[in-house]
TITI-861176 format. One record per residue (C-alpha): x, y, z; residue in one letter. Coordinates in steps of 0.25 Angstrom, whole numbers, plus 5000, padded with zeros to 4 digits. Layout:
BEGIN
<pt <X Y Z> 'A'> ...
***
This chain:
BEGIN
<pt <5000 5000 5000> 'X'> <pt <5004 5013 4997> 'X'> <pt <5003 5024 5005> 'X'> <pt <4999 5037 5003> 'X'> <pt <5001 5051 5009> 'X'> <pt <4992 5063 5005> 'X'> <pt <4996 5077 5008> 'X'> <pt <4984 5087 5016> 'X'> <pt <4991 5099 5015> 'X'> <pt <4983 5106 5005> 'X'> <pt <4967 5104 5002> 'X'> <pt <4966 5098 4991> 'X'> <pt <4976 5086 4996> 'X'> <pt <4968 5086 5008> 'X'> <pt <4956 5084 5002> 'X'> <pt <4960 5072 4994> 'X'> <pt <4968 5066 5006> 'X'> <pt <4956 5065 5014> 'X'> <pt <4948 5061 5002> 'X'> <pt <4956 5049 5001> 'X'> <pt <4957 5048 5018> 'X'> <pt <4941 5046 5016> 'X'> <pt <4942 5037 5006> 'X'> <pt <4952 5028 5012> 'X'> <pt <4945 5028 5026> 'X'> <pt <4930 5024 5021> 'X'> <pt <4938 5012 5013> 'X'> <pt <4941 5007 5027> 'X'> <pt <4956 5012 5025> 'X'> <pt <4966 5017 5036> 'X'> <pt <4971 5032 5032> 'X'> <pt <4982 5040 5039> 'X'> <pt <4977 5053 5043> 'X'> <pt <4985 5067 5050> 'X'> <pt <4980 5071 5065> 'X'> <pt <4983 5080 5073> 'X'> <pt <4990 5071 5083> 'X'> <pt <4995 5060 5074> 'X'> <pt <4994 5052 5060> 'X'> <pt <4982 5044 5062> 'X'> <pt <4979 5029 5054> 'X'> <pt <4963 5032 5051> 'X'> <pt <4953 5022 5047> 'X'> <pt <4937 5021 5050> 'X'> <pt <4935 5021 5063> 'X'> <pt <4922 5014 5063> 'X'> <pt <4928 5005 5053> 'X'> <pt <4934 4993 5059> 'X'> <pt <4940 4986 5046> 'X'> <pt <4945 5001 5044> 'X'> <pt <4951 5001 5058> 'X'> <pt <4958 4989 5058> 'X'> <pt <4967 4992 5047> 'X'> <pt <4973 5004 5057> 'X'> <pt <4977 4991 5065> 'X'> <pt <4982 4985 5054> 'X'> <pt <4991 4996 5048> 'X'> <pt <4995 5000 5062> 'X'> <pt <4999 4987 5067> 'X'> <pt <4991 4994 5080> 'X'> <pt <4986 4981 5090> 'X'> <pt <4969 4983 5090> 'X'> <pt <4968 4984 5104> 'X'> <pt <4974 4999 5103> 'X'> <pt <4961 5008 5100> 'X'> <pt <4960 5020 5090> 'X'> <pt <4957 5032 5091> 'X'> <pt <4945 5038 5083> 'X'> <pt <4943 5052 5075> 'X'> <pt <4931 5056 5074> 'X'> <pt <4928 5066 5061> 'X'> <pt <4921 5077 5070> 'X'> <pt <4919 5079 5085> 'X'> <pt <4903 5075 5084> 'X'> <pt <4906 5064 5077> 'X'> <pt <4912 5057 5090> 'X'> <pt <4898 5049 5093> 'X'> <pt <4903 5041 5080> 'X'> <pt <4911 5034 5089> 'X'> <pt <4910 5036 5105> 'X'> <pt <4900 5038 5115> 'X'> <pt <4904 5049 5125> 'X'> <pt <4895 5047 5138> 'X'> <pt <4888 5058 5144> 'X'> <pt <4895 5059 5157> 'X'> <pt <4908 5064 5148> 'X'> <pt <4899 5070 5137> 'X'> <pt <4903 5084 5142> 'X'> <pt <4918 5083 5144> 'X'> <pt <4919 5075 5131> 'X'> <pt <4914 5086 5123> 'X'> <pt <4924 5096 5129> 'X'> <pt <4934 5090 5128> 'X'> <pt <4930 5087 5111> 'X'> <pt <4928 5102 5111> 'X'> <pt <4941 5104 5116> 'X'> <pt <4949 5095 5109> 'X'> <pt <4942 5089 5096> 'X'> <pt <4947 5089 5086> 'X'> <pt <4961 5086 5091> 'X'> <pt <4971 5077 5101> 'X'> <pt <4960 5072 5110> 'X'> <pt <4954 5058 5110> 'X'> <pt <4944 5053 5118> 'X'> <pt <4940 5040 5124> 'X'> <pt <4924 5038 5124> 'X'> <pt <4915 5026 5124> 'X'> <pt <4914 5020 5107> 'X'> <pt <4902 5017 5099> 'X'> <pt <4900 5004 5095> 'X'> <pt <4903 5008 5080> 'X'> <pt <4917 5010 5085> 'X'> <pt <4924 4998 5079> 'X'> <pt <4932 4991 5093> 'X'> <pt <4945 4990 5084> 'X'> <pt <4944 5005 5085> 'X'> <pt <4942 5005 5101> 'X'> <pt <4950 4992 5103> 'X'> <pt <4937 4986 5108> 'X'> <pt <4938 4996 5119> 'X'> <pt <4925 5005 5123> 'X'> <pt <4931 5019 5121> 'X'> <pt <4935 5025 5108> 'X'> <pt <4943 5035 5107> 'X'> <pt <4940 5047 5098> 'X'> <pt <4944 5060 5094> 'X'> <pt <4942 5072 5081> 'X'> <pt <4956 5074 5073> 'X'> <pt <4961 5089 5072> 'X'> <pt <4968 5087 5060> 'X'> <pt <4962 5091 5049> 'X'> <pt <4966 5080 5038> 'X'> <pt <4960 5070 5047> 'X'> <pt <4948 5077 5050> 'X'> <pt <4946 5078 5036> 'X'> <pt <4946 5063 5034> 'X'> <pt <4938 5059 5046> 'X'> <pt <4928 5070 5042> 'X'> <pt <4929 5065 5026> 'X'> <pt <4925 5050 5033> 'X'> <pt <4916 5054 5043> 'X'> <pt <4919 5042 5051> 'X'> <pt <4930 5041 5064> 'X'> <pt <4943 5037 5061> 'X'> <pt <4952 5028 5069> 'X'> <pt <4966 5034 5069> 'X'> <pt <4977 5029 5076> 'X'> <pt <4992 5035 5073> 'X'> <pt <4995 5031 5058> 'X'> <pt <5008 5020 5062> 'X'> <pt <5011 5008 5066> 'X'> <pt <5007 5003 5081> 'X'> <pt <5017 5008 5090> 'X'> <pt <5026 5016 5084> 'X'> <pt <5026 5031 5084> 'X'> <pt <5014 5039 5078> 'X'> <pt <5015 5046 5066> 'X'> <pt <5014 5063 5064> 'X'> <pt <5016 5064 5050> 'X'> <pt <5012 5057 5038> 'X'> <pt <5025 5053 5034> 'X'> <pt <5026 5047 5047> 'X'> <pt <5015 5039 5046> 'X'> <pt <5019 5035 5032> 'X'> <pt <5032 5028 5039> 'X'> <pt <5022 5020 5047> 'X'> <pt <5012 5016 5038> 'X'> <pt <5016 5016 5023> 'X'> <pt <5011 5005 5015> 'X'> <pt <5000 5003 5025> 'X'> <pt <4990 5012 5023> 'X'> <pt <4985 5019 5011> 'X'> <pt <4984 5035 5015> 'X'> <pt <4992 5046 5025> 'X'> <pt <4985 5059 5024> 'X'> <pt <4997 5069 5027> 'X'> <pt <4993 5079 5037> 'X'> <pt <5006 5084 5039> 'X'> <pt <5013 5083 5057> 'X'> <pt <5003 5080 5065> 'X'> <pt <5000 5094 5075> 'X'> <pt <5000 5086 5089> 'X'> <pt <5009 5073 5087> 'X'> <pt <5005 5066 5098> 'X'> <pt <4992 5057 5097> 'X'> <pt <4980 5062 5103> 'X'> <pt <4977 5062 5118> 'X'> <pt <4966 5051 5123> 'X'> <pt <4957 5053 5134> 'X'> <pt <4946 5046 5142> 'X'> <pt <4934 5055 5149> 'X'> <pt <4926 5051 5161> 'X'> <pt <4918 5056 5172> 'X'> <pt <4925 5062 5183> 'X'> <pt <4921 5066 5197> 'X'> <pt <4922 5082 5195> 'X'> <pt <4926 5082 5180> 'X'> <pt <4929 5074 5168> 'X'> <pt <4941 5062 5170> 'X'> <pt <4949 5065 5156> 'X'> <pt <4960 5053 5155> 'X'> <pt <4971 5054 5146> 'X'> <pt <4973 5039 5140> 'X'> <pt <4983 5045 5130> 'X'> <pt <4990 5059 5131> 'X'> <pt <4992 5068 5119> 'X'> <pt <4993 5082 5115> 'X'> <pt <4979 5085 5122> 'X'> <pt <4985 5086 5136> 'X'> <pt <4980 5084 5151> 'X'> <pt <4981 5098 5153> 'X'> <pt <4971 5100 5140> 'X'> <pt <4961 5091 5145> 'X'> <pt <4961 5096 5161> 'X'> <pt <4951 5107 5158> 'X'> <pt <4942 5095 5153> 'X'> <pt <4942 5085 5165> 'X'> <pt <4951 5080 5177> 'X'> <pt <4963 5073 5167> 'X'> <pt <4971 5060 5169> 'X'> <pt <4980 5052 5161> 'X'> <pt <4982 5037 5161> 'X'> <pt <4995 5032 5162> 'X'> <pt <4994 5019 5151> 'X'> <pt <5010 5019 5146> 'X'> <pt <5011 5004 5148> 'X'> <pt <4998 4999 5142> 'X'> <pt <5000 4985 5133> 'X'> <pt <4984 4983 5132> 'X'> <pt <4972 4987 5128> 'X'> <pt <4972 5000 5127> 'X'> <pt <4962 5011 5131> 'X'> <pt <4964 5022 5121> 'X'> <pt <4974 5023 5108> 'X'> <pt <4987 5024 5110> 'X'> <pt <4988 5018 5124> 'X'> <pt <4998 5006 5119> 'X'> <pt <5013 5008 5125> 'X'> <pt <5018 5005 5115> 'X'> <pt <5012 5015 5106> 'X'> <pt <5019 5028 5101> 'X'> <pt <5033 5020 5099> 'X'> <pt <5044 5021 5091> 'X'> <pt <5051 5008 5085> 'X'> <pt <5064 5013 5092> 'X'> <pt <5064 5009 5106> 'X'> <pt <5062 5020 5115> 'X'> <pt <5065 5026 5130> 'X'> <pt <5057 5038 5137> 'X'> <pt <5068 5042 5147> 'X'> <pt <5062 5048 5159> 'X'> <pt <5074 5056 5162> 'X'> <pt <5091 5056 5155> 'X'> <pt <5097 5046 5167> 'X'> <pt <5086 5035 5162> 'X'> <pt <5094 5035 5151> 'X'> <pt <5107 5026 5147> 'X'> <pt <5112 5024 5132> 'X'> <pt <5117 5009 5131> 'X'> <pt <5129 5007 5121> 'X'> <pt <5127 5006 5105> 'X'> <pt <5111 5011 5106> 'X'> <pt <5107 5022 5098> 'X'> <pt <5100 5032 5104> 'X'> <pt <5089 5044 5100> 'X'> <pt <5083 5054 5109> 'X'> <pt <5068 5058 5109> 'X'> <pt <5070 5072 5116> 'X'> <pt <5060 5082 5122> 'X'> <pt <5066 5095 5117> 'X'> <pt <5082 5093 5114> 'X'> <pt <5087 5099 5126> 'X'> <pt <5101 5093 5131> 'X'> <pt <5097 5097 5146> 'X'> <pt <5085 5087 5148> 'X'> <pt <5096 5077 5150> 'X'> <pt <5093 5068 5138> 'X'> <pt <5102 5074 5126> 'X'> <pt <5116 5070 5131> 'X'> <pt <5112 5055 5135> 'X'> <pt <5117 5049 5123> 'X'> <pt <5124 5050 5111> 'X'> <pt <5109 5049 5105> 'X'> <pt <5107 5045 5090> 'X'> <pt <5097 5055 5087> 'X'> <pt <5090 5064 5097> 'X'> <pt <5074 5071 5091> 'X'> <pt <5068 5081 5099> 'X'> <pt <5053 5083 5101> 'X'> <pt <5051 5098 5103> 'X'> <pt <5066 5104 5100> 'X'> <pt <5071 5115 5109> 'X'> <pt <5058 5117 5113> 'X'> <pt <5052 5106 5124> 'X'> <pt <5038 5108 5119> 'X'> <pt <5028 5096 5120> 'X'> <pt <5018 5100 5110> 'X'> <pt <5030 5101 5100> 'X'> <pt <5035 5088 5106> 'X'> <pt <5022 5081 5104> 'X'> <pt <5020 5086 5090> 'X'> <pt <5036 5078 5087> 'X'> <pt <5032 5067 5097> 'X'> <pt <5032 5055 5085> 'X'> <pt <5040 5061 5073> 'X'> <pt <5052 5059 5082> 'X'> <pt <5048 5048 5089> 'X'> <pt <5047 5043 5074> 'X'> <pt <5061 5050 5070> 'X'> <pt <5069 5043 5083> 'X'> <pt <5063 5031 5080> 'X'> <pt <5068 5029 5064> 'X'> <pt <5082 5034 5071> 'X'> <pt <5089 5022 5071> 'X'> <pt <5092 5022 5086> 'X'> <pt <5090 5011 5096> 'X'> <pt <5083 5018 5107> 'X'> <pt <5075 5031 5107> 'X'> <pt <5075 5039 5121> 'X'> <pt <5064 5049 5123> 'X'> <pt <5066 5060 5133> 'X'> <pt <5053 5064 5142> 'X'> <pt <5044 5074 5140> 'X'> <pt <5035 5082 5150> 'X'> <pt <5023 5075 5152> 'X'> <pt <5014 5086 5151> 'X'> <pt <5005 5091 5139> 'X'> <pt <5009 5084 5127> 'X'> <pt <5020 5078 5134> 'X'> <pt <5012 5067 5141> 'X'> <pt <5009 5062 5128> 'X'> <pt <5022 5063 5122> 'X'> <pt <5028 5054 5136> 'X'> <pt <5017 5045 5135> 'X'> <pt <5020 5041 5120> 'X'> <pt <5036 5039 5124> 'X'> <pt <5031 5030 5136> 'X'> <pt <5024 5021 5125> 'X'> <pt <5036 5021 5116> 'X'> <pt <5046 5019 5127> 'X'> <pt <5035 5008 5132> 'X'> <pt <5037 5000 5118> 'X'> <pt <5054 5001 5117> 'X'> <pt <5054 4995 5130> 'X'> <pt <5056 5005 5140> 'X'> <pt <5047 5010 5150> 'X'> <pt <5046 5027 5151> 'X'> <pt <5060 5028 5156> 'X'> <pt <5073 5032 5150> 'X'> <pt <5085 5043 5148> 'X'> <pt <5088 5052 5135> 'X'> <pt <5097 5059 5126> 'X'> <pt <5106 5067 5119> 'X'> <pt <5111 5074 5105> 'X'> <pt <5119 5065 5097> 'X'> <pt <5126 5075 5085> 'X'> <pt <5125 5066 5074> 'X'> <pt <5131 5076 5063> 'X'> <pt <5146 5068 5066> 'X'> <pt <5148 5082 5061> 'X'> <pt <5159 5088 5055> 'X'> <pt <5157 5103 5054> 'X'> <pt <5164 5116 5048> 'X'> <pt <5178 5115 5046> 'X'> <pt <5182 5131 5044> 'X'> <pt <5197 5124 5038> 'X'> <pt <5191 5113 5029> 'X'> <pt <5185 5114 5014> 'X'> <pt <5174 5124 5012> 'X'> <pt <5164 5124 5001> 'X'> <pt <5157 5138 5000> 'X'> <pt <5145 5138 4989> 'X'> <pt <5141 5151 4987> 'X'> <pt <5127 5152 4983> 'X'> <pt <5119 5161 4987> 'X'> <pt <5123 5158 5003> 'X'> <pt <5137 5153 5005> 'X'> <pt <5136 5140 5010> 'X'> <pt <5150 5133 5015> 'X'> <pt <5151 5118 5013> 'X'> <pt <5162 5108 5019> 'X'> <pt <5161 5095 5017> 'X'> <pt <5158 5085 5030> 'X'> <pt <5150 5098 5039> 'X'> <pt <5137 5098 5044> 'X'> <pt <5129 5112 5039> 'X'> <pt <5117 5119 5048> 'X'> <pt <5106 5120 5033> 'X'> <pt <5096 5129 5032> 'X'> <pt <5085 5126 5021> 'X'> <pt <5073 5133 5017> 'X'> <pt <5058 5134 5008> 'X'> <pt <5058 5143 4998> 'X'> <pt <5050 5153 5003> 'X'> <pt <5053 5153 5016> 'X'> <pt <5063 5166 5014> 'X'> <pt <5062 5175 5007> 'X'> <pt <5070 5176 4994> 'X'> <pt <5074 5191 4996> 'X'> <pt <5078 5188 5010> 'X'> <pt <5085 5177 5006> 'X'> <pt <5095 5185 4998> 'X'> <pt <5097 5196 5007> 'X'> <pt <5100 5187 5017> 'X'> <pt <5112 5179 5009> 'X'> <pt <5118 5191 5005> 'X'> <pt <5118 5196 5018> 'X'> <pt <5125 5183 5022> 'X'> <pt <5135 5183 5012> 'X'> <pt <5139 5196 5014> 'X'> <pt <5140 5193 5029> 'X'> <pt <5148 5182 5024> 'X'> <pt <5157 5189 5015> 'X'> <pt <5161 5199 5026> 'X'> <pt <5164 5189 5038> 'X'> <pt <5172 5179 5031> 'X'> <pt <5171 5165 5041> 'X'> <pt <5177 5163 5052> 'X'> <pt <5168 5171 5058> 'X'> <pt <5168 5173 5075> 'X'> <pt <5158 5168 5083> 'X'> <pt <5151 5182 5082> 'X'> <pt <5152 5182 5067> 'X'> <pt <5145 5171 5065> 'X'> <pt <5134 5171 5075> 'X'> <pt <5132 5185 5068> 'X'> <pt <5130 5180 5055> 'X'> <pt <5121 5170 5060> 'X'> <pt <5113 5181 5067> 'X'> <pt <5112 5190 5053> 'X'> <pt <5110 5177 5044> 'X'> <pt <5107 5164 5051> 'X'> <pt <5098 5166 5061> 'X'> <pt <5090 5176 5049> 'X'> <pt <5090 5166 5041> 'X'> <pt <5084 5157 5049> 'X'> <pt <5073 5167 5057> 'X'> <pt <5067 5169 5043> 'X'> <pt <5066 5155 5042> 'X'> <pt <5058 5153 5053> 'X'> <pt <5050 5163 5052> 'X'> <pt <5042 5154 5044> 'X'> <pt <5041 5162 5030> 'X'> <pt <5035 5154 5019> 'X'> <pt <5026 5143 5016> 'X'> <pt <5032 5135 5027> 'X'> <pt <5031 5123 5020> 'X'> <pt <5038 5115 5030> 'X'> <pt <5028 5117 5040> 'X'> <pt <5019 5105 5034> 'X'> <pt <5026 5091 5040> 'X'> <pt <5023 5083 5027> 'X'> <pt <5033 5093 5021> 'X'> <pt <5043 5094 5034> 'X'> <pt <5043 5081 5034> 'X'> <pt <5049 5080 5019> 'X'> <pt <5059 5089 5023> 'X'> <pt <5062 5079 5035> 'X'> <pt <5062 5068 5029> 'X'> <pt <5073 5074 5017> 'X'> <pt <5082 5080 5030> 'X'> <pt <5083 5065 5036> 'X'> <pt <5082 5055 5024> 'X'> <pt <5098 5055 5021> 'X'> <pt <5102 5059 5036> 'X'> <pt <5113 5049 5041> 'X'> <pt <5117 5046 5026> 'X'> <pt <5121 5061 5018> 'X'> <pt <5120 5068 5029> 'X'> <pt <5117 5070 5044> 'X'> <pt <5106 5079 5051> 'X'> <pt <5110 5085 5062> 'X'> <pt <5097 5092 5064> 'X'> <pt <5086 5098 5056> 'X'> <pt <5072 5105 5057> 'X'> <pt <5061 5107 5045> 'X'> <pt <5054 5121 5048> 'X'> <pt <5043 5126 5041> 'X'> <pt <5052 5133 5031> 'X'> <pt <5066 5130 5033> 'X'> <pt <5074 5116 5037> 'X'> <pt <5086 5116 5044> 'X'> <pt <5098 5105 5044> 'X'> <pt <5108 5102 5052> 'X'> <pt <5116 5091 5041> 'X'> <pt <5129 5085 5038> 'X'> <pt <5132 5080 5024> 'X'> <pt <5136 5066 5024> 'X'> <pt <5148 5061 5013> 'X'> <pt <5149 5066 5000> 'X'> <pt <5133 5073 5004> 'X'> <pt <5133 5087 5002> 'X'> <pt <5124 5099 5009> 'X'> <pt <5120 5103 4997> 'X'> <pt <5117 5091 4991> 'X'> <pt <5111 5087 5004> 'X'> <pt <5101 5101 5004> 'X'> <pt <5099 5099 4988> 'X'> <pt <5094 5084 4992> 'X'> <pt <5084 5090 5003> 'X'> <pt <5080 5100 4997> 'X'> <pt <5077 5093 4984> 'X'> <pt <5070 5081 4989> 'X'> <pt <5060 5091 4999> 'X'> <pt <5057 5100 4987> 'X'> <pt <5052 5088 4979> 'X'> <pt <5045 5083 4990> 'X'> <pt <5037 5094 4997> 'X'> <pt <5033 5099 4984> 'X'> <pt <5026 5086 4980> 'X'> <pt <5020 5086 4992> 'X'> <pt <5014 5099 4991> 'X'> <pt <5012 5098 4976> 'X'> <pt <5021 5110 4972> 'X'> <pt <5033 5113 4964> 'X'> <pt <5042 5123 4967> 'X'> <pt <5055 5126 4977> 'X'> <pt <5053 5122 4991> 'X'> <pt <5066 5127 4996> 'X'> <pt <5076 5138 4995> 'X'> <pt <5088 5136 4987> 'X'> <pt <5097 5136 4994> 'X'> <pt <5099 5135 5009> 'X'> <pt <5106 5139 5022> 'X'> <pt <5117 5131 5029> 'X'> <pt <5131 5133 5035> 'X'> <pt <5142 5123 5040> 'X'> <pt <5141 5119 5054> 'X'> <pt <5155 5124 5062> 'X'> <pt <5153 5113 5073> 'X'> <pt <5145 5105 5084> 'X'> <pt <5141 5116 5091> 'X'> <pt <5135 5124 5079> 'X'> <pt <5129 5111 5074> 'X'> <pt <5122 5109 5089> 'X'> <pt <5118 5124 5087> 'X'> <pt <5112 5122 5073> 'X'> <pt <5104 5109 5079> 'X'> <pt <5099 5117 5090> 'X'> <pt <5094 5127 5079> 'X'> <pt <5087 5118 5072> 'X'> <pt <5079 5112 5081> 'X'> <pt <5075 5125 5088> 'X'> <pt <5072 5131 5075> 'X'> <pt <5057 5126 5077> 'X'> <pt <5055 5132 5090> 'X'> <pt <5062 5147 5086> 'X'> <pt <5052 5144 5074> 'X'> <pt <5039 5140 5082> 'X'> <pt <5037 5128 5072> 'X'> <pt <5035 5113 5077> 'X'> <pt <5041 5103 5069> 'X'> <pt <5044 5088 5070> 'X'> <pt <5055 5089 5059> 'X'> <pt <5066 5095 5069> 'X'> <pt <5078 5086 5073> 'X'> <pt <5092 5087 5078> 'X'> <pt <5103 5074 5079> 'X'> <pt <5114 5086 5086> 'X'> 
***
């Protein structure tokens, strides 16, 4: 079977994807839809032929239960009883929160199909935000079951690329609704009466938090890491949410002791040597989820693209730093408690540090320089790593552009190198750091800002990394990527950039169906003068979403 992705991003494709969604699901087939929390695997929920091909594609055992979307808010007496001493609460708390995050457990009908429920007497539904899914469920008119679009037990997919490397060949259609908003799947509660005011139990935390559902009822959460049988509510398995590599939540750095020969990476919170986990090892490769930052909802939003990353590393063990349980972050812990649950390891252990994986040779001011004057000077030396800059078309403006390198030239000229240390922080003030505020001041289409065309660029940054060249670190922002790269053997830079840049132009124009430059010409890059410059310029890159305000998953450092 082939499988297809369609694109949504303009009106036209959206309305033949979902078109071709419908169709699919009134056959009786399973589709992969976009949501808000994560990539869902969607068939007829009141179908149970329909239903059991979810099983089937996800290898998921049938005594999980699934949730179920409902096309509209009114619509949920298609599927649950709500009983009248929670009427009142229920309906709040829909108000409140549908469509979005929230999912609730209530009584099923009897049309409800017991593959759906696990033969269990609750059913747990909830209204998509996302407005591809809507689309399709509201295109149907029928529930969907929708589990996350992968295989049982490994890491739940946020993109549809990532959902492709799950389950190609095995179904027929992806919709591409570009990164999911949240990241995390969506919080599942139970409702009862209480003495004074409503019991609200969380059965599975998510980005709807206890402190949002406090003003609703008395809040409680139910601590199930370790559960191996029938489950209550989706997702409640320990050994959900897991990557294939072994993996080891540390609950502080002395939990931690590297054995001899293993290969190491390190999940960490925010990068920051001081919390004790970035110098424990000579770690393979560390990924952080909210870079320079610490902010949980950012985290969340990275939460499984690099769990997903780590876990195609190569490295025998992956260690996870902690995170603050609160908001999002109780979530976030319980999904690394499940994973740490299937490698074997109860919620214990120690973490990590920076590995520079460059084995870089930088700038030698005494050795054999290439200088290719074009319309910016860019030196070349053979064996050096370089700090690149490149950029869309329009995200400068041409005139700008001009002024700027002939500025720079002249600047040049005049101040022939060796500079002093206040030369050269100088010309980065009147040139470097310009450059790079225009950037992020977001001119232009910001084409980079859509994941299924970061993505691309991603994907192009990392396909020959460890064989022409090595990253050191990158980020895609919405109108600019920056590099941190060392060519390999006879690999050029240049070569290296043409190859980039040719291979992403072909690309994101046939996924937008355009012709036409995607990127400027030429670029801007300089030759790194030494470890520290190249721990500076790593530093720079993955704080370049933060002084941006932009979230992106497709931010990495190996330095």
């Amino acid at each position: 079977m082939e499988t297809r992705i369609l694109p949504t991003d303009l009106p036209p494709l959206l309305h033949h994807a979902v078109d071709e969604a419908v169709r699919l699901l009134r056959g009786g087939d399973v589709v992969a839809l976009p949501t808000e929390t994560v990539y869902g695997l969607a068939a007829d929920a009141l179908n149970a032929s329909a239903v059991a091909k979810i099983f089937e594609v996800k290898e998921r055992p049938t005594f999980d239960p699934l949730i179920v979307h409902l096309p509209h808010k009114k619509d949920i007496a298609m599927v649950a009883e709500v009983p009248p001493e929670i009427a009142a609460v229920v309906q709040k708390l829909t108000d409140r929160f549908w469509p979005g995050p929230l999912t609730l457990l209530l009584p099923k009908k009897p049309e409800v199909p017991d593959l759906v429920t696990a033969g269990l007497p609750t059913v747990a539904v909830r209204v998509s935000s996302n407005n591809v899914f809507k689309r399709v469920a509201q295109g149907l008119g029928r529930p969907l079951a929708a589990p996350s679009a992968n295989r049982f037990g490994s890491i739940s997919p946020t993109s549809a690329p990532a959902v492709q490397a799950e389950l190609d060949g095995k179904i027929e259609l992806i919709l591409d609704g570009g990164a999911s908003l949240h990241g995390l799947e969506s919080t599942i509660i139970k409702v009862e009466p209480g003495e004074k005011k409503p019991l609200i139990t969380i059965v599975r935390p998510g980005p709807i938090t206890p402190d949002d559902l406090k003003p609703f009822g008395k809040v409680q959460r139910v601590d199930r890491t370790l559960i191996d049988e029938a489950s209550e509510a989706p997702g409640q398995l320990a050994s959900h949410y897991a990557p294939s590599t072994p993996l080891r939540l540390l609950e502080k750095p002395s939990d931690f002791t590297p054995e001899p020969g293993k290969k190491y990476a390190l999940l960490s919170y925010r990068g920051d040597p001081e919390d004790g986990y970035a110098d424990l090892t000579d770690w393979e490769q560390i990924l952080i989820l909210s870079p320079g930052k610490g902010k949980l909802p950012e985290a969340g939003v990275r939460f499984f693209y690099v769990l997903r990353e780590l876990d195609n590393a190569g490295v025998d063990e992956i260690i996870a730093e902690p995170l603050h349980e609160h908001g999002v972050g109780i979530a976030m812990m319980d999904k690394l408690r499940r994973a740490s649950v299937k490698g074997g390891h109860s919620a214990r252990l120690p973490e990590v540090r920076k590995k520079a994986v460059l084995d870089a040779k930088y700038f030698d001011f005494h050795g054999d320089i290439q200088n290719q004057e074009l319309n910016l000077p860019q030196w070349r030396q053979a064996g050096t790593s370089y700090f690149v800059t490149f950029r869309l078309a329009d995200s400068i403006p041409q005139e700008k552009l001009e002024q700027w390198s002939r500025d720079r030239q002249q600047f040049i000229t005049e101040n022939p190198e060796p500079w002093t240390t206040e030369l050269r922080a100088e010309f980065h003030k009147q040139f470097s750091d310009r450059f790079q505020n225009w950037l992020d001041a977001g001119e232009g289409a910001c084409l980079l800002k859509d994941e299924a065309i970061a993505v691309i660029v991603a994907d192009a940054l990392k396909h020959f990394a460890g064989d022409r060249y090595e990253l050191g670190a990158w980020v895609v922002m919405p109108n600019h990527v920056h590099v941190l790269v060392k060519p390999n053997g006879g690999h050029t830079l240049d070569k290296i950039l043409h190859a980039w840049k040719s291979y992403t132009t072909h690309a994101i124009n046939k996924a937008l169906g355009r012709e036409g430059d995607v990127w400027q010409n030429e670029g801007y890059d300089h030759i790194v003068r030494g470890p520290k410059a190249a721990q500076a310029i790593a530093k720079y890159i993955t704080d370049n979403p933060a002084q941006a305000n932009f979230e992106t998953p497709y931010v990495e450092s190996r330095v």
